[in-house]
Backbone as numpy.savetxt, mean C-alpha at the origin, in Angstrom:
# Nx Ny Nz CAx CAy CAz Cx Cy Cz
-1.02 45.80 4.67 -0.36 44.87 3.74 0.22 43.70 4.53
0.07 42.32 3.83 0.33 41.42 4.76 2.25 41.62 4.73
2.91 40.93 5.39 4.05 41.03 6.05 4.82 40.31 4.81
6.23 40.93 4.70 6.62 40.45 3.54 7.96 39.13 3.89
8.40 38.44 3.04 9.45 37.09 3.69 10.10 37.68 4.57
10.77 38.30 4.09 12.03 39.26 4.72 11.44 39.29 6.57
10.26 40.10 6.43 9.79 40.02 7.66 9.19 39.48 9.01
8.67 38.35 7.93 8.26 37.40 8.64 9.43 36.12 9.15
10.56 36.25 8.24 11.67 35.23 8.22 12.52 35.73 9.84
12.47 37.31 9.84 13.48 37.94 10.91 12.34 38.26 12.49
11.27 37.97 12.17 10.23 37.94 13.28 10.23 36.10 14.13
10.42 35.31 12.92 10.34 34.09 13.17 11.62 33.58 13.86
12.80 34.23 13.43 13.68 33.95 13.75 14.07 32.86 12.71
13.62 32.81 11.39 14.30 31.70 10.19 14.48 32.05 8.93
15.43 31.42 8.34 15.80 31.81 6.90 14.55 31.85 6.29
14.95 33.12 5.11 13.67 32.85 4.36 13.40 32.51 3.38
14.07 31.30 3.00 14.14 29.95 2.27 13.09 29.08 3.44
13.25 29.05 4.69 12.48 28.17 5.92 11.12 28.97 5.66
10.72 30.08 5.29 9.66 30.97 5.10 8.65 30.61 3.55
9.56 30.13 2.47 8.83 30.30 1.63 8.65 28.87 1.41
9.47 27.96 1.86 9.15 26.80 1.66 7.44 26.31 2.52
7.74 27.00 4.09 6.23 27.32 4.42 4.92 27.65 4.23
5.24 28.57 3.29 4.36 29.09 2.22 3.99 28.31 1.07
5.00 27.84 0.42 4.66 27.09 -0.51 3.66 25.69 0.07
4.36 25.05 1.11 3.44 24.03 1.67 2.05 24.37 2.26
1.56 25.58 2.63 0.50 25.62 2.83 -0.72 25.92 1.84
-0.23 26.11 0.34 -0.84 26.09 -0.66 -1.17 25.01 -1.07
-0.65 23.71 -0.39 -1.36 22.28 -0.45 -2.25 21.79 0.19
-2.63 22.58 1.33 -3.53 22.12 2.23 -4.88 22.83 2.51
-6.00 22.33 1.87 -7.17 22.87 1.74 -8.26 22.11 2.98
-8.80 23.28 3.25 -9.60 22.53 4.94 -10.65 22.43 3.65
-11.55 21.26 3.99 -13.16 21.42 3.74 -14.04 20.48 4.94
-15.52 20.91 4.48 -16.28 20.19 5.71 -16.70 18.92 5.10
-16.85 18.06 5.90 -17.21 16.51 6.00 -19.02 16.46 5.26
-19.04 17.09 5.69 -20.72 17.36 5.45 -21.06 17.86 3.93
-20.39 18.57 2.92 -20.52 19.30 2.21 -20.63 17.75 0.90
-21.78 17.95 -0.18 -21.76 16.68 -0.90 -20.57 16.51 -1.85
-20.21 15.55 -1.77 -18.71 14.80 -2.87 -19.10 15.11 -4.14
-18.45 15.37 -4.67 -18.68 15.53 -6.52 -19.22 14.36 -6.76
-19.65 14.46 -8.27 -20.12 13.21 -8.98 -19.07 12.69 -10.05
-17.63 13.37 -10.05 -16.57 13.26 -10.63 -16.14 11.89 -10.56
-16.69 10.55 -11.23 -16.41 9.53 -11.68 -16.87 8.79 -10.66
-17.99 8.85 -9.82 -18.75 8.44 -8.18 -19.48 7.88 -9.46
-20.14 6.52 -9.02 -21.56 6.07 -9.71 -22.34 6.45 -8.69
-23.72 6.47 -9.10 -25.14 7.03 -8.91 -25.05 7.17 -7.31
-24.87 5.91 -6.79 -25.44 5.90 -5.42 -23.96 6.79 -4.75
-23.22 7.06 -5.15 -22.01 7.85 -4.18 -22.45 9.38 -4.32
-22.94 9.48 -5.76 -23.24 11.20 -5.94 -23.73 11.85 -5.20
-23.54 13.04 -4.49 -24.25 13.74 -3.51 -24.51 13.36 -2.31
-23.40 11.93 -1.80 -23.46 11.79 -0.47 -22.04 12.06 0.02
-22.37 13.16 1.18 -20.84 14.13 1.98 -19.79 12.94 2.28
-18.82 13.12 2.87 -17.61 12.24 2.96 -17.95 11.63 4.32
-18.60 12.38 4.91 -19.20 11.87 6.39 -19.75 10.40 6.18
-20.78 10.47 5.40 -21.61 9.93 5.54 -20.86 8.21 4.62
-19.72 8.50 3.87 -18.63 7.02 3.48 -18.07 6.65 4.26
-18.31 7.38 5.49 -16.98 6.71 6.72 -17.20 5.73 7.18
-16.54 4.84 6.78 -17.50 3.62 7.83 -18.05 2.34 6.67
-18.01 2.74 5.25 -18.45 1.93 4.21 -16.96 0.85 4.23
-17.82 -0.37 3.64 -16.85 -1.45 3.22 -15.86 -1.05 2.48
-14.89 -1.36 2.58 -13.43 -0.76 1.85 -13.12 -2.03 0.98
-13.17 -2.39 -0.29 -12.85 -3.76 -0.74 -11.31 -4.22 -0.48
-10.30 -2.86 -0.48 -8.97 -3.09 -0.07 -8.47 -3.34 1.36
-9.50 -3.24 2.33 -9.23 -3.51 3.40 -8.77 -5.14 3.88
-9.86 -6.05 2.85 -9.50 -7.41 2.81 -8.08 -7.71 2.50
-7.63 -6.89 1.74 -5.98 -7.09 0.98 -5.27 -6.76 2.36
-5.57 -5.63 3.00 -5.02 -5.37 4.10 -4.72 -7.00 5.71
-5.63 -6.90 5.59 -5.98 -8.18 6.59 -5.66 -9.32 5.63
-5.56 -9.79 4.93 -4.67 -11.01 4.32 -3.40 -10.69 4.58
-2.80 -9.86 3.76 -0.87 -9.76 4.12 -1.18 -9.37 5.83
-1.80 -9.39 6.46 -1.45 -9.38 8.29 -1.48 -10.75 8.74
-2.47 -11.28 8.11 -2.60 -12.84 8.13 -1.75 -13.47 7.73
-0.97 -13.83 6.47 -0.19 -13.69 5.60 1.41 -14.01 6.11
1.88 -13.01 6.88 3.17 -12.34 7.44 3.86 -13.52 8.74
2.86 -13.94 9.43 3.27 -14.73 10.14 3.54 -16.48 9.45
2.96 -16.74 8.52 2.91 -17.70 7.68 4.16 -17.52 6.46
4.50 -16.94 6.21 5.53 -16.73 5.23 6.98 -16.98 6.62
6.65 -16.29 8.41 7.72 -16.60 8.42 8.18 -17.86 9.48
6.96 -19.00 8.86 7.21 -20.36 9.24 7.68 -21.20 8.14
8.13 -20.40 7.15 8.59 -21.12 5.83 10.09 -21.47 5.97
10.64 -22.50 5.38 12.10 -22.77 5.88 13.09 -21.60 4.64
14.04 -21.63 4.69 14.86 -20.12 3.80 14.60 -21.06 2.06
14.81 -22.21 1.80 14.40 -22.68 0.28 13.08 -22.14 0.13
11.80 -22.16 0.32 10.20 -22.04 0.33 10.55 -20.08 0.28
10.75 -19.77 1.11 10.99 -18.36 0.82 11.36 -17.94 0.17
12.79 -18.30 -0.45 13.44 -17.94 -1.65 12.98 -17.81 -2.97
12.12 -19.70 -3.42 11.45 -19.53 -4.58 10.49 -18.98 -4.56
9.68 -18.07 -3.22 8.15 -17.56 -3.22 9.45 -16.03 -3.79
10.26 -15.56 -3.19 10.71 -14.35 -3.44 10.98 -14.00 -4.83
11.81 -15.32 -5.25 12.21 -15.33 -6.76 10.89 -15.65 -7.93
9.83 -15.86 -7.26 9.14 -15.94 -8.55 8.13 -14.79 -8.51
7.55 -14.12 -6.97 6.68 -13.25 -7.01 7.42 -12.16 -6.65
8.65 -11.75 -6.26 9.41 -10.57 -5.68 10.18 -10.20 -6.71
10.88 -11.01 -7.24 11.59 -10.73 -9.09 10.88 -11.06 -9.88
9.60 -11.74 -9.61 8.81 -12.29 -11.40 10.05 -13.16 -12.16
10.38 -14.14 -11.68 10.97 -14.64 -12.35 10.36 -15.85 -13.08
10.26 -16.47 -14.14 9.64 -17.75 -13.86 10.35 -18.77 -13.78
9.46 -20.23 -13.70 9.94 -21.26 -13.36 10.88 -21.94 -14.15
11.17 -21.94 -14.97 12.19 -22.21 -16.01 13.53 -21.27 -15.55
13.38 -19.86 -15.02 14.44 -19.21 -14.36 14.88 -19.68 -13.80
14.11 -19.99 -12.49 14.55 -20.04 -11.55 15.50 -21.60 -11.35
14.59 -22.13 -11.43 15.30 -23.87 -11.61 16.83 -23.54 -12.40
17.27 -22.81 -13.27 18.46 -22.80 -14.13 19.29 -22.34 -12.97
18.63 -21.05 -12.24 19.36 -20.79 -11.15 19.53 -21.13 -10.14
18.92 -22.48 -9.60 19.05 -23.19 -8.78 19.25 -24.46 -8.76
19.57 -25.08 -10.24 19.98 -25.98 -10.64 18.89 -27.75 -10.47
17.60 -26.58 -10.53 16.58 -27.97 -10.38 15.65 -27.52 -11.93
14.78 -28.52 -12.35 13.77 -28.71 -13.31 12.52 -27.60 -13.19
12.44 -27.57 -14.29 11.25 -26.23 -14.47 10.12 -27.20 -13.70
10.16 -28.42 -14.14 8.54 -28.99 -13.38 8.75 -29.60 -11.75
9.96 -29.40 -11.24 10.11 -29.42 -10.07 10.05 -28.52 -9.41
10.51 -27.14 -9.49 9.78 -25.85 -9.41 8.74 -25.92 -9.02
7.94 -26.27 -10.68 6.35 -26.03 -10.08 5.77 -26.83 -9.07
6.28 -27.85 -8.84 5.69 -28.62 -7.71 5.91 -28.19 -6.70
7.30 -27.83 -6.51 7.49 -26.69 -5.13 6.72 -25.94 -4.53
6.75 -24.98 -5.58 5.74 -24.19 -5.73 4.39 -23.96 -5.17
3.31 -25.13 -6.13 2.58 -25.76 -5.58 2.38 -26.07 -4.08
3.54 -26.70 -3.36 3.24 -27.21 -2.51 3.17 -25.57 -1.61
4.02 -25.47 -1.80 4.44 -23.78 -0.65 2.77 -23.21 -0.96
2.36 -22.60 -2.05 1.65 -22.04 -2.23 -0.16 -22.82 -1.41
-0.14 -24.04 -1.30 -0.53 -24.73 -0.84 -1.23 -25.00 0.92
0.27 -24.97 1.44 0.54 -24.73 3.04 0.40 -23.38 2.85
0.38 -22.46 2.06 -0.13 -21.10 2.91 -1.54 -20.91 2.56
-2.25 -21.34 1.90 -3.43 -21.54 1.33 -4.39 -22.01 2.60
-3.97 -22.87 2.91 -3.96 -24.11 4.23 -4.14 -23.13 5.38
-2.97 -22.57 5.43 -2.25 -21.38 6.80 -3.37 -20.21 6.81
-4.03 -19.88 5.44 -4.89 -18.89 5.78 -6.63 -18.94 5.98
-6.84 -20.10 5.45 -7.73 -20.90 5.91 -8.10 -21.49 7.59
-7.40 -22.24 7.87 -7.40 -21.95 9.53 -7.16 -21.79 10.18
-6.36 -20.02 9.87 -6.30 -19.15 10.57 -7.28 -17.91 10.84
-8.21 -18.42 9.85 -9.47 -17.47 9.98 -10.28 -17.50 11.08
């Protein structure tokens, strides 16, 4: 009979609360082989029945998203603290331009020109920085 908490907790030298929580976490972790074919569970045609091995290494379309905000990061922090603020307040709170201007005491269509321009120079910034 396999070994019961109690026993395994006073062999381990740990509570056996530290024992079952162990237990419980290893009921999450399922080994499988690389090789074995992927379901067809919502895969279109050409993914069906090819192993996980054999995706390693395929174009990732999110990888581009990845490498833009890396690109991205250094360009946001050549922005002066105004240009940051309204990029924060309109894409970090969703605020819009009519907000924001009330809260900063400028015109909804001066905003957008701001805007514009910021959005612009980083447009610029990621362009030839490629």
């Amino acid at each position: 009979a396999p070994p019961s908490v109690a026993e395994l907790a006073a062999y381990l030298e740990i509570t056996e609360e530290e024992v079952i929580e162990g237990l419980v976490a290893s009921n999450g972790y399922t080994a499988g082989s690389l090789d074995l074919p992927t379901g067809d569970d919502g895969a279109d045609a050409t993914e069906a029945g090819r192993s996980y091995a054999e995706t390693l290494g395929d174009w990732d379309p999110a990888m581009e998203l990845v490498e833009d905000f890396h690109a991205l990061a250094p360009l946001l922090g050549r922005l002066d603290d105004r240009e940051r603020l309204l990029l924060q307040m309109r894409f970090g709170q969703e605020m819009t331009q009519a907000e924001i201007g009330a809260e900063l005491g400028y015109s909804q269509m001066h905003v957008s020109r701001l805007l514009s321009r910021i959005i612009a120079k980083l447009r610029s910034g990621m362009l030839t920085d490629r």
